[in-house]
Backbone of each chain as ProteinMPNN parsed JSONL, in Angstrom:
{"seq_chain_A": "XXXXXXXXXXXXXXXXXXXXXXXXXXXXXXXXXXXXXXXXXXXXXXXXXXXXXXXXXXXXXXXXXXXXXXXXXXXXXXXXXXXXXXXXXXXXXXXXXXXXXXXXXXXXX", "coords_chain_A": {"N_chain_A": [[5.437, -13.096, 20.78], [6.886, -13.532, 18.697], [6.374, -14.339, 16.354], [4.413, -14.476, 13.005], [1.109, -12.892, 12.956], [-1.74, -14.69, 12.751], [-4.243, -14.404, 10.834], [-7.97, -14.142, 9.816], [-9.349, -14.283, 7.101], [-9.671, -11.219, 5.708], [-12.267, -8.568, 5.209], [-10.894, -6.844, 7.856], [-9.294, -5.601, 10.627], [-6.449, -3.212, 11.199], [-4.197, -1.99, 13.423], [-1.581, 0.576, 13.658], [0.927, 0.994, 15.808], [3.467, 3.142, 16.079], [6.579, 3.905, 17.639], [8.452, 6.326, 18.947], [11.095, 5.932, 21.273], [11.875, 7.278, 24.233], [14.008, 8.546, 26.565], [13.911, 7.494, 29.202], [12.781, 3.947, 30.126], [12.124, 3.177, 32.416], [10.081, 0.755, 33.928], [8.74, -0.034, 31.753], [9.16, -2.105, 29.798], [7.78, -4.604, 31.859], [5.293, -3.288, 31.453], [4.495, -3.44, 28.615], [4.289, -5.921, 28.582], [2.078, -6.448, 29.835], [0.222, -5.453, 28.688], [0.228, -6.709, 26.042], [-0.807, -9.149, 27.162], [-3.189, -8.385, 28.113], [-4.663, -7.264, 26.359], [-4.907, -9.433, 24.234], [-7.031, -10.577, 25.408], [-9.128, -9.286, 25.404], [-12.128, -8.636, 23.464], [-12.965, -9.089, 20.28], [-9.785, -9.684, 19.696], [-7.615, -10.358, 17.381], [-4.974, -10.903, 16.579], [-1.258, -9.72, 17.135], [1.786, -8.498, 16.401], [5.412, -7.585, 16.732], [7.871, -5.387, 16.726], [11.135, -4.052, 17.354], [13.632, -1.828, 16.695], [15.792, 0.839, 16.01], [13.153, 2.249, 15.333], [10.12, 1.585, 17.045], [7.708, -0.774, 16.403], [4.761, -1.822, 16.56], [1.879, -3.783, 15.345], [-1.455, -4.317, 15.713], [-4.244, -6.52, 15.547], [-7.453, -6.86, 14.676], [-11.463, -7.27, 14.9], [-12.802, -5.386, 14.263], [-13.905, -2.089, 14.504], [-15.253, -1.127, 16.567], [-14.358, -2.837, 18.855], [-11.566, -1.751, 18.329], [-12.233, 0.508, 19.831], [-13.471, -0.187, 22.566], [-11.305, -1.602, 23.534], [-8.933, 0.853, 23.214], [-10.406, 2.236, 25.392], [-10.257, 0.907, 27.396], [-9.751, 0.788, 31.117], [-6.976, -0.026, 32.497], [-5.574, 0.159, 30.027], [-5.893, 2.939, 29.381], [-4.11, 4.318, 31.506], [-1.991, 3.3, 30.912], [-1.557, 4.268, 28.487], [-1.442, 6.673, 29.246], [0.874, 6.878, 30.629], [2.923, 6.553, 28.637], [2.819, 8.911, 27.472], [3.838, 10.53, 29.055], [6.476, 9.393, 30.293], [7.242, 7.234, 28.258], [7.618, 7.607, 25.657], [9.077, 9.445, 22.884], [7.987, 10.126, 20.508], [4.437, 9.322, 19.085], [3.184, 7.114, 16.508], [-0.054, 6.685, 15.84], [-2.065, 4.334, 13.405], [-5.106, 3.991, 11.861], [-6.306, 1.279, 10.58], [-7.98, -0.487, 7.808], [-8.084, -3.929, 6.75], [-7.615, -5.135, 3.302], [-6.702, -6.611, 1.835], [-4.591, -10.139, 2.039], [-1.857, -11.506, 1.419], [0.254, -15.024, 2.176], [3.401, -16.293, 2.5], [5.717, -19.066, 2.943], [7.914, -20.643, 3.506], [7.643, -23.784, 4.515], [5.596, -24.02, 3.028]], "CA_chain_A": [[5.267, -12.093, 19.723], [8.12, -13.594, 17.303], [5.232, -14.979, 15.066], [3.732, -13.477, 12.498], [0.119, -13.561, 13.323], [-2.259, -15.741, 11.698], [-5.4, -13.346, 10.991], [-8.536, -14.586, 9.415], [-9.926, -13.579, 5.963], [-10.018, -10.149, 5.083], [-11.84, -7.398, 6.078], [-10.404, -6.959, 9.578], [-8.779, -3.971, 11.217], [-4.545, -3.425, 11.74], [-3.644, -1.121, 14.484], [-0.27, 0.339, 13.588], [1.601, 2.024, 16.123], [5.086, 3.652, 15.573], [6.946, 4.695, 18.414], [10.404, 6.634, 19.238], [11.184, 5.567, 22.673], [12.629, 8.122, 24.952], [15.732, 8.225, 27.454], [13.051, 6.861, 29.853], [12.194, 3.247, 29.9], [11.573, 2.664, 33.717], [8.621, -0.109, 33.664], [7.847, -0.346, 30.044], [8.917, -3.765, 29.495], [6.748, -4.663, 32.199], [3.524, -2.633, 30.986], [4.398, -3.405, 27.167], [4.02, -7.448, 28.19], [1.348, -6.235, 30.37], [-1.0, -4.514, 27.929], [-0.109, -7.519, 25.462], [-1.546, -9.848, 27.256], [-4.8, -7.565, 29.087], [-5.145, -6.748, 24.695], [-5.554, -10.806, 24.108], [-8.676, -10.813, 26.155], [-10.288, -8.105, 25.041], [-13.418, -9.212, 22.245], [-12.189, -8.643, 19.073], [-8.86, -9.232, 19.189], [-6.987, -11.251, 16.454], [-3.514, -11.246, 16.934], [-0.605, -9.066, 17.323], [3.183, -8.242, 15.777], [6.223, -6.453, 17.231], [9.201, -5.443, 15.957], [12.115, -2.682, 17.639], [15.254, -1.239, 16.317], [15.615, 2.559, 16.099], [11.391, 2.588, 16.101], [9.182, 0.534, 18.133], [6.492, -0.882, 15.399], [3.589, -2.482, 17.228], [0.424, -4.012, 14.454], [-2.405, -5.449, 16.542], [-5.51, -6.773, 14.624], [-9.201, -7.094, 15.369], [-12.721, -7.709, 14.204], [-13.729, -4.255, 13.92], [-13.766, -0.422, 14.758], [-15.579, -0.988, 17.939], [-12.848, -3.633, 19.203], [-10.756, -1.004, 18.947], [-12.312, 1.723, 20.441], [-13.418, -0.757, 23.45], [-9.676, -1.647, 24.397], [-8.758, 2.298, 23.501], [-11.119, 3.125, 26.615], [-9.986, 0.379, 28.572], [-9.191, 1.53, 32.166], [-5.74, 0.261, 32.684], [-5.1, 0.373, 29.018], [-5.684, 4.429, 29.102], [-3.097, 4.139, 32.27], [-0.699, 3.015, 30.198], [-1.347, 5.233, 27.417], [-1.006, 8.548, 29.639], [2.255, 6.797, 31.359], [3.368, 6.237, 27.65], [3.164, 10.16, 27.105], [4.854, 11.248, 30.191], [7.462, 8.831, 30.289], [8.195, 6.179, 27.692], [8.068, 8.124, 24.018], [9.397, 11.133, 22.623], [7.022, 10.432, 19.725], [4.354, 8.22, 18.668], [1.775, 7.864, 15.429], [-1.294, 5.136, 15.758], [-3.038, 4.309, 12.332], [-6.156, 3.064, 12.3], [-6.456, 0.905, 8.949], [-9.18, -1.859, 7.129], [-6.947, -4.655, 6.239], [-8.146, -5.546, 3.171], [-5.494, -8.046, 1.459], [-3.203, -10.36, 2.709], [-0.908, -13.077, 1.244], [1.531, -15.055, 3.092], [4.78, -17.165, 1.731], [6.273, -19.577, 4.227], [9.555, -22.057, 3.176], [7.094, -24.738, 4.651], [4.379, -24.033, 1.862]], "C_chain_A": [[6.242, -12.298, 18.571], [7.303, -14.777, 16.67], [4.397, -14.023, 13.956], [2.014, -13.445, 12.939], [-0.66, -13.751, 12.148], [-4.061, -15.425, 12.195], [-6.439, -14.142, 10.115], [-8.845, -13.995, 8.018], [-9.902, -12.593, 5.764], [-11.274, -9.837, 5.03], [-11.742, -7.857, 7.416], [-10.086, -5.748, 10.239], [-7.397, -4.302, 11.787], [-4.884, -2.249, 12.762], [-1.811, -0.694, 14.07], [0.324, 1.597, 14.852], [3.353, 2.104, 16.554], [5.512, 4.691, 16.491], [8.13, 4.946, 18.325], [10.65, 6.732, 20.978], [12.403, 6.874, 23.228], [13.739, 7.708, 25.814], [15.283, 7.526, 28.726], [12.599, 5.562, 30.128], [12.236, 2.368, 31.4], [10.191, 2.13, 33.879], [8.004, 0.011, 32.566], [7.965, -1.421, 29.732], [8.191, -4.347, 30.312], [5.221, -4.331, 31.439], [3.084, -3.366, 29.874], [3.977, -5.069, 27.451], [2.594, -7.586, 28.922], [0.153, -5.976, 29.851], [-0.854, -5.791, 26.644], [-0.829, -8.389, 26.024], [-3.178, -9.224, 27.77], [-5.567, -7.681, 27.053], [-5.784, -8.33, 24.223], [-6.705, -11.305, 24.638], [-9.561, -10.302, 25.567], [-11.199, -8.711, 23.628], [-12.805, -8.538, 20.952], [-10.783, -8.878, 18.338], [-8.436, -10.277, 18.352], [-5.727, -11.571, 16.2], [-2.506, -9.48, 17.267], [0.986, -9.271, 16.766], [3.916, -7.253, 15.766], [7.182, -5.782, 16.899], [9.948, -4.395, 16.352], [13.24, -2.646, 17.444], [15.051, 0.517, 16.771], [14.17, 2.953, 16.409], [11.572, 1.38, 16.343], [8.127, 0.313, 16.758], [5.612, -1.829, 16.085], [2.411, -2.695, 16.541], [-0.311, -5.057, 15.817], [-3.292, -5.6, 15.448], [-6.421, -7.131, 15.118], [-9.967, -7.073, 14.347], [-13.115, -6.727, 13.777], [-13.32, -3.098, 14.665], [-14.125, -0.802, 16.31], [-14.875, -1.973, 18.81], [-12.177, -2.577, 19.612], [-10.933, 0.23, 19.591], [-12.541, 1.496, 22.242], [-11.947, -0.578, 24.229], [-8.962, -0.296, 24.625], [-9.199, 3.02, 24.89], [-10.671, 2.177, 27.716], [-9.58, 0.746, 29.865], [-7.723, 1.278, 32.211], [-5.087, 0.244, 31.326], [-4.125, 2.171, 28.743], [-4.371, 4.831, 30.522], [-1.785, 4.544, 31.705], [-0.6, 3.922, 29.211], [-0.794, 6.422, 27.677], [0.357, 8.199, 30.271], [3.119, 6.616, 30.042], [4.003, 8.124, 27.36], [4.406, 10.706, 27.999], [6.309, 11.088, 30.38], [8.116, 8.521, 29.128], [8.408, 6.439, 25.873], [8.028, 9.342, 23.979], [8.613, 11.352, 21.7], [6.202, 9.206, 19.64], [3.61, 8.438, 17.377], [1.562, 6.175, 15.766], [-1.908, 5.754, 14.59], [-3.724, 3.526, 12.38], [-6.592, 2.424, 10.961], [-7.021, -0.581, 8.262], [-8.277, -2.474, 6.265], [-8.063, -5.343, 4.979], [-7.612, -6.772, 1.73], [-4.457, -8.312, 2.105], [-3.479, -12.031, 2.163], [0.039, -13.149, 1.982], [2.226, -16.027, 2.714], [5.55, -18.282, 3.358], [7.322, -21.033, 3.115], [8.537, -23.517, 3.352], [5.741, -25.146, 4.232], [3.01, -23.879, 2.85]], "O_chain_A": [[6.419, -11.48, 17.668], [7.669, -15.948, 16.569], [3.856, -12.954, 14.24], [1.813, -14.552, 13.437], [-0.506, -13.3, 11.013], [-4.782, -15.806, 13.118], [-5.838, -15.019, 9.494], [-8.365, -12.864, 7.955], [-10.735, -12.768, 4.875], [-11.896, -10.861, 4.749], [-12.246, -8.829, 7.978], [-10.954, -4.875, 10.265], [-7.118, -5.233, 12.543], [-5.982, -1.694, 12.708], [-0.923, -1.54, 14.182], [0.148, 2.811, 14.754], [4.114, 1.33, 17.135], [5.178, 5.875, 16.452], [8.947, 4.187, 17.804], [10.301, 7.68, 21.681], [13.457, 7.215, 22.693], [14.295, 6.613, 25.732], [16.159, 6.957, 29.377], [11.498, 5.797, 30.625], [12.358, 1.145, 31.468], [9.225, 2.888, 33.963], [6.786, 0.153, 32.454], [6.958, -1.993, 29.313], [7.462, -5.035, 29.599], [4.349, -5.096, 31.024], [1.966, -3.867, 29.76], [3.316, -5.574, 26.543], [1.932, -8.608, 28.74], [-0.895, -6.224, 30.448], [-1.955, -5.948, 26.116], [-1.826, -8.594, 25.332], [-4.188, -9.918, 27.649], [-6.678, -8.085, 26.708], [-6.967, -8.437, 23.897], [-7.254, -12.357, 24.311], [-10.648, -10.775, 25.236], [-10.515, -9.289, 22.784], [-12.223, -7.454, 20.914], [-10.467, -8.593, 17.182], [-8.995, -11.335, 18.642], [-5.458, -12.587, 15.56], [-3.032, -8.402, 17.542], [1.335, -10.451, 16.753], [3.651, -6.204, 15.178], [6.282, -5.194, 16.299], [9.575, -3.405, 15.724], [13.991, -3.443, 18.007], [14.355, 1.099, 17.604], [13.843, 3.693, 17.337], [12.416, 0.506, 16.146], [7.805, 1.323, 16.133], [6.117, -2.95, 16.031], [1.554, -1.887, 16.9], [0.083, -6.001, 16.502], [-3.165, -4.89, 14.45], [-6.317, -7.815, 16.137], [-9.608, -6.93, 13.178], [-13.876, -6.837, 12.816], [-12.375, -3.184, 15.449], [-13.247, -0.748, 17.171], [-14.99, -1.513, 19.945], [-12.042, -2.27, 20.797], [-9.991, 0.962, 19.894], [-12.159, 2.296, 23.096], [-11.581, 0.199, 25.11], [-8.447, -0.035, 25.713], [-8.656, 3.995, 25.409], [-10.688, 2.57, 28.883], [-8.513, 1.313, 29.629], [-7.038, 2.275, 31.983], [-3.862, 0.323, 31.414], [-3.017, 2.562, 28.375], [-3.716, 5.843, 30.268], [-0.963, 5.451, 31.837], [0.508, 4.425, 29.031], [-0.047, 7.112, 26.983], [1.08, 9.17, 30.49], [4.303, 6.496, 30.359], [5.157, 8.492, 27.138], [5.517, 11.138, 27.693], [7.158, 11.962, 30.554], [9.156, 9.066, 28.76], [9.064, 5.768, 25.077], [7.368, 10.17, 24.608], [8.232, 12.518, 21.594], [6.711, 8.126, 19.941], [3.341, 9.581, 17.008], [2.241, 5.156, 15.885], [-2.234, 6.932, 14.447], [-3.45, 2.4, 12.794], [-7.282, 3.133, 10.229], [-6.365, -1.622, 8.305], [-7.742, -1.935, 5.296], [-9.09, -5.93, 5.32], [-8.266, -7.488, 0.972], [-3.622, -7.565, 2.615], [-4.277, -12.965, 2.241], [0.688, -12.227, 2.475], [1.481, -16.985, 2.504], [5.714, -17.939, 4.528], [7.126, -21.953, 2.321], [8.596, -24.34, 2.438], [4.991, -26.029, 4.651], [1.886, -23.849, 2.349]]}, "seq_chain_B": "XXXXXXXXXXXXXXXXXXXXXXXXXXXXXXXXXXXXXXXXXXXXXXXXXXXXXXXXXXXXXXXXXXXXXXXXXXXXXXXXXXXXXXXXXXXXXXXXXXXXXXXXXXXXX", "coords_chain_B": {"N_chain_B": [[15.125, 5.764, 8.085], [14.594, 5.747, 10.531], [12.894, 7.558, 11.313], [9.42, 8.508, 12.475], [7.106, 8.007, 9.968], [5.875, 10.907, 7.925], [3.088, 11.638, 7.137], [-0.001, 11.986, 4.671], [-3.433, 13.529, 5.694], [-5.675, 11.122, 6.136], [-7.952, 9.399, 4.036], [-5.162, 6.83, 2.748], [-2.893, 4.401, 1.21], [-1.792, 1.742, 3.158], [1.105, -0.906, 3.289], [1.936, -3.551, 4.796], [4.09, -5.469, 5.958], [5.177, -8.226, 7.022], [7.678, -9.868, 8.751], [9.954, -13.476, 8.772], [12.843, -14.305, 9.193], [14.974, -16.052, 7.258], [17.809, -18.126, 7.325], [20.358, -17.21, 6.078], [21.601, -14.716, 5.289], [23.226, -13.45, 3.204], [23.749, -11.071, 0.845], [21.021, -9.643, 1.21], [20.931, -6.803, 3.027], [22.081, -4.909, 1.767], [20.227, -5.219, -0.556], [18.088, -4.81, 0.447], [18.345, -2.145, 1.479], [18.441, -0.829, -1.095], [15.612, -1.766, -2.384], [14.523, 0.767, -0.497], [15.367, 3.097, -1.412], [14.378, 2.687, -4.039], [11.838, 2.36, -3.8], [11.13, 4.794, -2.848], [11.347, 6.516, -4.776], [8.693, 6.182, -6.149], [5.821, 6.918, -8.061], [4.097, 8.08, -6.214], [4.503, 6.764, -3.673], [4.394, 7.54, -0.257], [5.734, 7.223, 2.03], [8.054, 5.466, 4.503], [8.395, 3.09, 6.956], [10.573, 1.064, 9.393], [11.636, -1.567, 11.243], [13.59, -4.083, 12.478], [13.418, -7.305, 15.067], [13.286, -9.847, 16.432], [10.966, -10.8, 15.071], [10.931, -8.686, 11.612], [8.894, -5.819, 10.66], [7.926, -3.925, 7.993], [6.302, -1.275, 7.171], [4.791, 0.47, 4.435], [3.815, 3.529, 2.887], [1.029, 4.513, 1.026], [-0.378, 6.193, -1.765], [-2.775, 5.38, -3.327], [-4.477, 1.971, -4.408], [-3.58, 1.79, -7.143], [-0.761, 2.606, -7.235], [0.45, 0.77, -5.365], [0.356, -1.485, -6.77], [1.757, -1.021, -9.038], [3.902, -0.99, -8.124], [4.553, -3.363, -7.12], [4.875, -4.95, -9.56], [7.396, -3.907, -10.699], [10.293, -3.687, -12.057], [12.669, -4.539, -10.796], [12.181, -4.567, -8.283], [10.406, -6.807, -8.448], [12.214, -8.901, -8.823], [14.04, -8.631, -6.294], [11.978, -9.942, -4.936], [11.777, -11.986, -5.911], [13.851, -13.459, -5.133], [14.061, -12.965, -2.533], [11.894, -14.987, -1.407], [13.137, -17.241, -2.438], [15.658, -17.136, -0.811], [16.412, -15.28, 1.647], [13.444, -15.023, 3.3], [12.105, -16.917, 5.77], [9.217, -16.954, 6.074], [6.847, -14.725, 5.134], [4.294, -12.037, 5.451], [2.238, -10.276, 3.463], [0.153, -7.233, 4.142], [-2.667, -5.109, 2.793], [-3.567, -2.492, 2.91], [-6.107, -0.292, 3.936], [-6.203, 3.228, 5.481], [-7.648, 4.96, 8.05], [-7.728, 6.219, 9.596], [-5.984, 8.844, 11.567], [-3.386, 9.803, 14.709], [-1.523, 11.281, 16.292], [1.476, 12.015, 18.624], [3.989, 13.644, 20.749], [6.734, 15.046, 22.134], [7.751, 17.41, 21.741], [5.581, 18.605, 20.942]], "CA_chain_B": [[14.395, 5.233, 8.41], [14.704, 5.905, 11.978], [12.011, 8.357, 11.746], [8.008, 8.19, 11.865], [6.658, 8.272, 8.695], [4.927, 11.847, 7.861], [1.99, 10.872, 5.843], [-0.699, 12.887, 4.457], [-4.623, 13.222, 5.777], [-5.968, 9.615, 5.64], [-7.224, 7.85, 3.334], [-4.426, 6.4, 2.391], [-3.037, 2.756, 2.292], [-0.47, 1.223, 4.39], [1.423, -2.273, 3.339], [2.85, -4.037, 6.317], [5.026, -6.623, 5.229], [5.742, -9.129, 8.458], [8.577, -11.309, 7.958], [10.586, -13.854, 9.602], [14.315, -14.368, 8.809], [16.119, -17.463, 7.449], [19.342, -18.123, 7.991], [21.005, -17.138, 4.75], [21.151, -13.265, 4.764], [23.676, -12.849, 1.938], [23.14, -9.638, -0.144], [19.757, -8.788, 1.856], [20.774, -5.741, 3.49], [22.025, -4.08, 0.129], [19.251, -5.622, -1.612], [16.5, -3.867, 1.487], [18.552, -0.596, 0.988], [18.196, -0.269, -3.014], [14.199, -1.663, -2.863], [13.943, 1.752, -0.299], [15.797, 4.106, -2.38], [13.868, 2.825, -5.353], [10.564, 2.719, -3.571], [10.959, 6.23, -2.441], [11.112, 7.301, -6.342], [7.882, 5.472, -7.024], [4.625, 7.649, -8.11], [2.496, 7.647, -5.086], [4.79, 6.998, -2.07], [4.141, 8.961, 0.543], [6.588, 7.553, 3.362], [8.303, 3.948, 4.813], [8.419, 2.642, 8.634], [11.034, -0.458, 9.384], [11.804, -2.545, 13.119], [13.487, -5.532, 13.151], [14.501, -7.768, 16.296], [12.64, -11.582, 16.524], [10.477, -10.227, 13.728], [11.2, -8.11, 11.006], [8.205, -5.369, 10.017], [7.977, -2.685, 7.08], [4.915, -0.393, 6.624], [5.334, 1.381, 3.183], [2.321, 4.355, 2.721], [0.971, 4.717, -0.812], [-1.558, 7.571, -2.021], [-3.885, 4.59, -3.937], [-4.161, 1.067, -4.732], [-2.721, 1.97, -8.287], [0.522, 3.283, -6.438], [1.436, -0.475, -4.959], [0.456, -2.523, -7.784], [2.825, -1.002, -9.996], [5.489, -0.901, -7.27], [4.837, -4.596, -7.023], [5.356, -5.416, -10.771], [8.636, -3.408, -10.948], [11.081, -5.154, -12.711], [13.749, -4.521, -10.08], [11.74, -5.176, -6.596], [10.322, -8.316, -8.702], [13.688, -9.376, -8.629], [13.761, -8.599, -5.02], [10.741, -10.786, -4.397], [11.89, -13.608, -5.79], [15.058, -13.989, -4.087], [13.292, -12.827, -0.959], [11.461, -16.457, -1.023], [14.288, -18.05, -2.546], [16.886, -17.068, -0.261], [15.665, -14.846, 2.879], [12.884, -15.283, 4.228], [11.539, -18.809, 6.086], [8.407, -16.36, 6.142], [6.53, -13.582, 5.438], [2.725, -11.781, 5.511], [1.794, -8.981, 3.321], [-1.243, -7.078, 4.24], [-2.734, -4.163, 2.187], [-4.815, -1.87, 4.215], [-6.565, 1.735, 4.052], [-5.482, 4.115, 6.409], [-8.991, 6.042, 7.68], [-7.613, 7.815, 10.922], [-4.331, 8.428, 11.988], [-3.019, 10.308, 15.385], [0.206, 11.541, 16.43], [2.002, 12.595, 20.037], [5.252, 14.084, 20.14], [6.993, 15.357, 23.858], [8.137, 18.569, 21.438], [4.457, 19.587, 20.793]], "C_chain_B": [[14.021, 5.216, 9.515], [13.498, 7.117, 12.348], [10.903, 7.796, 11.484], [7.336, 8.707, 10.557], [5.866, 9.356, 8.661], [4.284, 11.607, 6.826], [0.656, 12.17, 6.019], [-2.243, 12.967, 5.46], [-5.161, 11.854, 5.313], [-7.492, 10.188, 4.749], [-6.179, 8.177, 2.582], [-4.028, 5.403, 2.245], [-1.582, 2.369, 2.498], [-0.172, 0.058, 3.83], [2.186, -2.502, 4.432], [3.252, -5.469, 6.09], [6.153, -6.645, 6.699], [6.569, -10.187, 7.984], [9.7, -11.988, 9.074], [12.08, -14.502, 8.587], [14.276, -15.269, 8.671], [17.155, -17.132, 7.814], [20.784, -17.752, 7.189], [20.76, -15.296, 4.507], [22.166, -12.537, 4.294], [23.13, -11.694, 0.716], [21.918, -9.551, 0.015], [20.074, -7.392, 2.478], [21.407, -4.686, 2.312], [20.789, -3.909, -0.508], [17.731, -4.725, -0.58], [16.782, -2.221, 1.29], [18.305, 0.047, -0.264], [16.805, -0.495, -2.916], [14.018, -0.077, -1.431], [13.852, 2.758, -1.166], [14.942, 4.043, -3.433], [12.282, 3.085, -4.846], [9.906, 3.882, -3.397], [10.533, 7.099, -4.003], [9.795, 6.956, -6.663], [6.696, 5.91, -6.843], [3.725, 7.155, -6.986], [3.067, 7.152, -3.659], [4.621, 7.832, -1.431], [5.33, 8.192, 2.013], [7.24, 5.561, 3.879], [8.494, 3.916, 6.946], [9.359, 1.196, 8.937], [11.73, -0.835, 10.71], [12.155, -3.896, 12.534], [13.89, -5.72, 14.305], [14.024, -8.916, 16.061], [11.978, -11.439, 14.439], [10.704, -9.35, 12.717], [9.327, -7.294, 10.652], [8.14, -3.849, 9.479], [6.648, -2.364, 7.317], [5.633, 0.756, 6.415], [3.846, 2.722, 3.342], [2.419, 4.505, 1.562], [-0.549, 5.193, -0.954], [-2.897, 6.279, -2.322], [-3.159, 3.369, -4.311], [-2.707, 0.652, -5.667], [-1.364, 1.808, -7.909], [1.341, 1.556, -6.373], [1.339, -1.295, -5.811], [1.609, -2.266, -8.778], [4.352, -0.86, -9.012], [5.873, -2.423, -7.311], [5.479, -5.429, -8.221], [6.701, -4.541, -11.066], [9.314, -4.273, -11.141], [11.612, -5.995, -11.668], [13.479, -5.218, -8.776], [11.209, -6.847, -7.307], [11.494, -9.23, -8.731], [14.196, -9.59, -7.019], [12.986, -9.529, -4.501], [11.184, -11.995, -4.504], [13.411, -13.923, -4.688], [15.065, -13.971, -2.077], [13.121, -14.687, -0.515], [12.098, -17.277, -1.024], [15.422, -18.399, -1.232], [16.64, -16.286, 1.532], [14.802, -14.629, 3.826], [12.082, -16.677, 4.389], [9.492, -18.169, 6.077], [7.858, -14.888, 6.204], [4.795, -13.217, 4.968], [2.778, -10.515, 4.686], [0.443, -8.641, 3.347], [-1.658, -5.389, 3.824], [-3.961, -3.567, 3.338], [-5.334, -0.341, 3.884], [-6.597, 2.14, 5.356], [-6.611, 5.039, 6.875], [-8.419, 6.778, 8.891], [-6.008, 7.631, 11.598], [-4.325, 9.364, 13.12], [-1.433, 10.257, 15.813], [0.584, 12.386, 17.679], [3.497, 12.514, 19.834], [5.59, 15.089, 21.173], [7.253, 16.933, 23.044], [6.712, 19.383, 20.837], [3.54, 19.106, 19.552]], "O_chain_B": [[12.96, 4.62, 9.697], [13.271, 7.49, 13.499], [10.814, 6.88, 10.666], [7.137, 9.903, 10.34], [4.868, 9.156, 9.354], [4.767, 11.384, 5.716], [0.408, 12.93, 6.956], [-2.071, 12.079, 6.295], [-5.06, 11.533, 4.129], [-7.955, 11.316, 4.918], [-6.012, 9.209, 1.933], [-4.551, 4.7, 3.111], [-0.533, 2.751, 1.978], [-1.247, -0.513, 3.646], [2.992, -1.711, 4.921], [2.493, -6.439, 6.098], [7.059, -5.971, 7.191], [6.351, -11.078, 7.164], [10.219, -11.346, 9.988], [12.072, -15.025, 7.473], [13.705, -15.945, 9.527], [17.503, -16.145, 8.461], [21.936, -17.953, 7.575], [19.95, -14.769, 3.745], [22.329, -11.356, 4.6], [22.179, -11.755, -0.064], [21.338, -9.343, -1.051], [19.072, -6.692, 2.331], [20.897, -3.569, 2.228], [20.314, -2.853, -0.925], [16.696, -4.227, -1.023], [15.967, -1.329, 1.06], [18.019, 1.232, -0.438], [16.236, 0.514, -3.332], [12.819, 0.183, -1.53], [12.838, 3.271, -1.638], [14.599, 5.115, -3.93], [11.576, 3.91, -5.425], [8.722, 4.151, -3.601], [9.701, 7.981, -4.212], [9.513, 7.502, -7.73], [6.145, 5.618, -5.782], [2.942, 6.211, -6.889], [2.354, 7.109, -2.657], [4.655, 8.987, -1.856], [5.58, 8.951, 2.95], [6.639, 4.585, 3.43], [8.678, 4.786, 7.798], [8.756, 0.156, 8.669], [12.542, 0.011, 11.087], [11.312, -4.712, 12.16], [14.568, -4.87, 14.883], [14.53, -9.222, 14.981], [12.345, -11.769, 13.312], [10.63, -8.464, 13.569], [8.458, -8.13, 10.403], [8.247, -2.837, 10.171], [5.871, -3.248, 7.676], [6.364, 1.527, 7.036], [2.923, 2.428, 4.102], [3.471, 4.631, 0.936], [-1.567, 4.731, -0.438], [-3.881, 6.273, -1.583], [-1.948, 3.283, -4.516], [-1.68, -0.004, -5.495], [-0.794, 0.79, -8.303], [2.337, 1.177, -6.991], [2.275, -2.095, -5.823], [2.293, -3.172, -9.254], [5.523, -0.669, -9.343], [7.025, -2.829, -7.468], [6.323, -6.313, -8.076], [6.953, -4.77, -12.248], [9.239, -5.416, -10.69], [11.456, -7.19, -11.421], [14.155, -6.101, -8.247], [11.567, -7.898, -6.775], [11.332, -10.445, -8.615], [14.684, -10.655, -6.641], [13.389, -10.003, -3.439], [11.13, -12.903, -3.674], [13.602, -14.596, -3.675], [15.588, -14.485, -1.088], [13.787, -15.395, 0.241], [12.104, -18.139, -0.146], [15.854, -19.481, -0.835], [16.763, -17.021, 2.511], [15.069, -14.183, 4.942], [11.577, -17.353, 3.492], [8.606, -19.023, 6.075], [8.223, -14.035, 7.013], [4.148, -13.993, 4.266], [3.398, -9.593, 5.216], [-0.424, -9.339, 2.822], [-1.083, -4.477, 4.417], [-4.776, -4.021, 4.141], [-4.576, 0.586, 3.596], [-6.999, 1.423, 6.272], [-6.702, 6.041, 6.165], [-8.719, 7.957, 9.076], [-5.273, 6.704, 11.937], [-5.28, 10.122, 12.952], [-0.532, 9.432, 15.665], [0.014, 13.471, 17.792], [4.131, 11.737, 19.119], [4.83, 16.056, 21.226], [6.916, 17.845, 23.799], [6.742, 20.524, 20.375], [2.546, 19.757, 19.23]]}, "name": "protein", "num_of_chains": 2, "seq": "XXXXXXXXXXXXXXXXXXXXXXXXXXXXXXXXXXXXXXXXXXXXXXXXXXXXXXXXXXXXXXXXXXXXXXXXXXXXXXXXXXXXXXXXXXXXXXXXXXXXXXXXXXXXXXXXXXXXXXXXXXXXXXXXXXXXXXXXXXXXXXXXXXXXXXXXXXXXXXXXXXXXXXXXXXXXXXXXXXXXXXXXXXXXXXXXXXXXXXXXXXXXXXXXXXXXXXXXXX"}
């Protein structure tokens, strides 16, 4: 996940979600590498990008709305989601948002 | 910055500006603190989100297109930009996006 990912053309779909991790984090690094890779299977998906300090920032990307509503219902996805509430954040916000520019700069042109 | 961004009823649009560090991060963390402060002043923000650790990623919110184009031509962040490529980052992705559904969980209700 220390890549940026390398998404196709424009339109697509970001996933952003922005967590505040609680005093809690008994089996989340587990789950969290757990649900990245179960998310790489799933039809649709197009990459992913992580990033935690004070928040947790988590962008996934996909083909489309129904991508993400698929993996949303996933069985051990929704697992993780309700062990997310209970346990592993004091807050979160998911935005659901149509990517529809993107440039990218790299030192190695 | 340590908080989740409170943002209005979507639509809205989101930039998410993914970036990977060089090795040269002379007057970057001044230079990331003044483009917030100034971004915050700038007609049509509505809120910022920022995580680094491997990766570095921002997501800014902005009412309409209008909003980020003129944030982008600012004298000051253009000044910012270039030295960005110049000098800090070996890489980075910006991706403009509309914001159509957002949700939010929060252990205090």
């Amino acid at each position: 996940m220390a890549e940026i990912a390398t998404t196709p053309n424009p339109p697509y779909y970001a996933v952003i979600f922005t967590t505040v991790a609680s005093n809690n984090s008994q089996g989340y690094a587990e789950m969290a590498e757990r649900m990245v890779k179960l998310g790489q299977q799933q039809p649709g998906f197009l990459g992913i990008e992580s990033a935690r300090s004070d928040l947790g920032i988590t962008v996934s990307y996909w083909k489309d709305l129904e991508s993400i509503k698929n993996w949303k219902k996933n069985a051990e996805h929704l697992q993780a989601q309700k062990k997310g509430r209970s346990d592993w954040y004091a807050a979160y916000t998911t935005r659901i948002a149509l990517v529809e520019k993107e440039y990218s700069f790299s030192v190695d042109g």
